[in-house]
C-alpha positions in Angstrom: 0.4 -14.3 6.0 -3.0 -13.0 5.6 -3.2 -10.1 2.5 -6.0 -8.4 1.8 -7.2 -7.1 -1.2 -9.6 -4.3 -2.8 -9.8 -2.8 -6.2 -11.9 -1.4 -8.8 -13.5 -2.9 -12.3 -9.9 -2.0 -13.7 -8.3 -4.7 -11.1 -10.7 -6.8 -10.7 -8.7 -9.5 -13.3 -5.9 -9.2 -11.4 -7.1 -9.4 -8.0 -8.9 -12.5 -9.0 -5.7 -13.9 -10.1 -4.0 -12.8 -7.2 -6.3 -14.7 -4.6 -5.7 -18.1 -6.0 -1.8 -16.9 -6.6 -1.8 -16.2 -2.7 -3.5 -19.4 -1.6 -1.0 -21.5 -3.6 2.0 -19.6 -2.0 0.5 -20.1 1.1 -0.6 -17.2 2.4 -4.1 -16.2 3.1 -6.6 -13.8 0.6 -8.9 -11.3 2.5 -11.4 -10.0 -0.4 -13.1 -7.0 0.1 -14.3 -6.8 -3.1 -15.2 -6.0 -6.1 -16.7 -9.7 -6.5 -18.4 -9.0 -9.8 -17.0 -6.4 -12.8 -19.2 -3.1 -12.9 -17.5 -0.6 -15.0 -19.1 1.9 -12.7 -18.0 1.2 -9.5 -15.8 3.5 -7.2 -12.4 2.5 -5.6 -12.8 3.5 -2.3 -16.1 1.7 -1.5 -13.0 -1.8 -1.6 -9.8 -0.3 -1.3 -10.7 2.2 2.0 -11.9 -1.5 3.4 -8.7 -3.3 2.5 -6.7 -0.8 4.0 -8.8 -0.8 7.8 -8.4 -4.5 7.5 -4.5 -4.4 8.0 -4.7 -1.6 10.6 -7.2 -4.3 12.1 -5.2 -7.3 11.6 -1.8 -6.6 13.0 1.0 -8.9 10.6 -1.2 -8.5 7.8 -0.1 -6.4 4.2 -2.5 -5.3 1.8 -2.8 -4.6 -2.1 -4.9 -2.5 -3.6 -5.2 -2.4 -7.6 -7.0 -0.6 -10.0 -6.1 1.1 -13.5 -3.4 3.2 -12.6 -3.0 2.4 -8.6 -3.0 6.1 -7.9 -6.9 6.8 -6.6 -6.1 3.6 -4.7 -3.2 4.4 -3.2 -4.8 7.7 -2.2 -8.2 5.9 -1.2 -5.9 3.3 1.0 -3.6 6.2 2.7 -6.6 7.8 4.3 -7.0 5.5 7.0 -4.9 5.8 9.9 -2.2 3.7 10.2 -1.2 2.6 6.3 1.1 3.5 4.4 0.4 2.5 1.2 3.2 3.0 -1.9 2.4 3.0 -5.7 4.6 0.0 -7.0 5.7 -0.1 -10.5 8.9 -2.2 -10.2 10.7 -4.7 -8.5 13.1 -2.0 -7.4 9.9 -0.3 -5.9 8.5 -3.1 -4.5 11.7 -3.5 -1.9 11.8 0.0 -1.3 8.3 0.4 -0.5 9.3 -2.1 2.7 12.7 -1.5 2.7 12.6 2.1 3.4 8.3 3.3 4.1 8.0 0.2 6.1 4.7 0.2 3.7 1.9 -2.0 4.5 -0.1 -2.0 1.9 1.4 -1.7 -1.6 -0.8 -0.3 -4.8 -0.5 -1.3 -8.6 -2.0 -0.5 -11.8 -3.7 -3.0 -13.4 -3.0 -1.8 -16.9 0.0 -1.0 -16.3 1.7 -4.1 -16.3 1.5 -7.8 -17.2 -0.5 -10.0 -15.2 3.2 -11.7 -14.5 4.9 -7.8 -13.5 2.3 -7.0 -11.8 2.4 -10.9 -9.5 6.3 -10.5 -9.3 6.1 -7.3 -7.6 3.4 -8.3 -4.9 5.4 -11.2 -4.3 8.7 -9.3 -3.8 7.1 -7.0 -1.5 5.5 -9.7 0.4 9.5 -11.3 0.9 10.8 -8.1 2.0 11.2 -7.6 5.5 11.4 -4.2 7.2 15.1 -4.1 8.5 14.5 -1.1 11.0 17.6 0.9 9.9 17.2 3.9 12.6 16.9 6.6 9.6 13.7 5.0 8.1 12.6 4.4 11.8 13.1 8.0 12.2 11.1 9.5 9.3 8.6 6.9 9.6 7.7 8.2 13.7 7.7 11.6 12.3 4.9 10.7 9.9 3.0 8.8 12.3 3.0 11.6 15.1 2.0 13.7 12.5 -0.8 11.4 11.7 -1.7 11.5 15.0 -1.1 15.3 16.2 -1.0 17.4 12.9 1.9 19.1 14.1 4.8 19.5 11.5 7.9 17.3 12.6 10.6 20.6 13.9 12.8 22.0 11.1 16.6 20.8 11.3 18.9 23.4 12.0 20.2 24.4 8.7 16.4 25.4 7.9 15.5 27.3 10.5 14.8 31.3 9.4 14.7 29.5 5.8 11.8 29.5 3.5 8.1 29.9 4.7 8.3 28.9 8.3 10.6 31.5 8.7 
């Protein structure tokens, strides 16, 4: 499977590890950078780029890294067609496919050991999607919303409740 990959100076360690990790588990690194540490780059100069590359690449996943994985996760979610969730566990990891269907995944570099933060990119890149019709559901209702920025209609026991009303 073809991954590809963006972070900051922050992740820059562990996306370098992750490439050669990748290539021996046979599955196929797309870099988009950082290629050399600046302490002063910006996040979504790589991570915006990693994310268009799986829109572009159907079958693809993506992983984005910096110090926390939040700006990155935020930087990847911005383009049409990924959705990207901060892992931080295992548990998170499964869920992230599991339930989001998520196509990229984001993790914080210093959160974690260089050995967490490999498990958890692995574990998301073993779970499959199982298309239960709920998280089918709620995942269409994001995407049309993505694509019409209208609000997905309130169930029945909201209606005349809170703000909408």
């Amino acid at each position: 499977m073809r991954v590809h990959l963006g972070s900051d100076h922050a992740g820059l360690e562990l996306k370098d590890h992750l490439k050669s990790w990748l290539t021996e588990h046979g599955h196929e690194p797309v870099d988009h950078g950082p290629f050399v540490y600046d302490a002063l780059d910006d996040y979504p100069v790589f991570c915006l780029r990693a994310a268009a590359g799986v829109v572009a690449d159907p079958g693809s996943l993506g992983v984005v890294i910096g110090g926390s994985g939040n700006g990155e996760q935020i930087a990847a979610n911005k383009v049409a067609g990924v959705r990207s969730a901060l892992v931080w566990s295992e548990e998170t990891a499964v869920l992230a496919r599991e339930h989001n269907n998520a196509n990229v995944i984001s993790v914080g570099g210093r959160m974690h050991s260089l050995a967490d933060m490999t498990r958890f990119v692995e574990v998301f890149l073993d779970t499959p999607f199982p298309g239960d019709e709920r998280h089918v559901r709620r995942i269409g209702m994001l995407t049309d919303f993505e694509l019409t920025g209208e609000f997905p209609p309130l169930p029945e026991s909201a209606v005349g409740l809170g703000p909408d009303a």
